[in-house]
N, C-alpha and C positions, 0 to 999 in steps of 0.2 A: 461519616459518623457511624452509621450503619454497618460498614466495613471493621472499624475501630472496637467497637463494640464486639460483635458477633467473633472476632479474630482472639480479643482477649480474654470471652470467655472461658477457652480452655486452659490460660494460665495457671487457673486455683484445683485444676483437676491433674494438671499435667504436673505440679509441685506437689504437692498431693502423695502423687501413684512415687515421687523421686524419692519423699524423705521416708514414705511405709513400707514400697517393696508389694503392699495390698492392690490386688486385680482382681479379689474375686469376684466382687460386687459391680464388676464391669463389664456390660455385653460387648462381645469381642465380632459380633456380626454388625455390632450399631457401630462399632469404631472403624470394620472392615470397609462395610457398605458408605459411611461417612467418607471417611479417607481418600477414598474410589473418586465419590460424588466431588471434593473439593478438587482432586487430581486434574479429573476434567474440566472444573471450574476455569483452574489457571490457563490451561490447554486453551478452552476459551481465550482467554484474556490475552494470550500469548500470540492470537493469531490477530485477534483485534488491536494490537499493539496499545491495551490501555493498561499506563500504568499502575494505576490505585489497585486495579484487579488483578493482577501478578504480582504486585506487593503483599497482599493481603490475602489471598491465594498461598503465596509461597512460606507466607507463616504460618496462615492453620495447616496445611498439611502436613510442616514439621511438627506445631506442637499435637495434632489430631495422629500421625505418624511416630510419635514418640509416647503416647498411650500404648496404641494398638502393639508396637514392638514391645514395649514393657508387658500388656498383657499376653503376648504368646512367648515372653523369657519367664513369667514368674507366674502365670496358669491363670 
């Protein structure tokens, strides 16, 4: 749940940043430094071979990856 939860938070920021084009209001260190932090998450998860944590893993850091790219294409 916890996984579920946390992972789809960034759905309403990540639709968001797709239909405005708007980044300014977005720290590009917190999405850098984030992004980073769930990378290794997965890495984790990936040696531990558990799946719910590479699942869940592999989604935030597309959608936490798909801010951050939008914020260094549109400033």
């Amino acid at each position: 749940m916890a996984a579920t939860l946390t992972t789809t938070a960034f759905v309403p920021q990540v639709w968001l940043v797709l239909r405005t084009r708007h980044t300014k209001d977005i720290s590009l260190s917190m999405y850098a430094i984030f992004t980073c932090g769930v990378a290794m998450w997965l890495v984790y998860g990936i040696l531990l071979v558990s799946w719910p944590m590479i699942i869940a893993n592999v989604i935030t850091v597309c959608l936490a990856g798909t801010v951050l790219l939008m914020k260094l294409h549109f400033g």
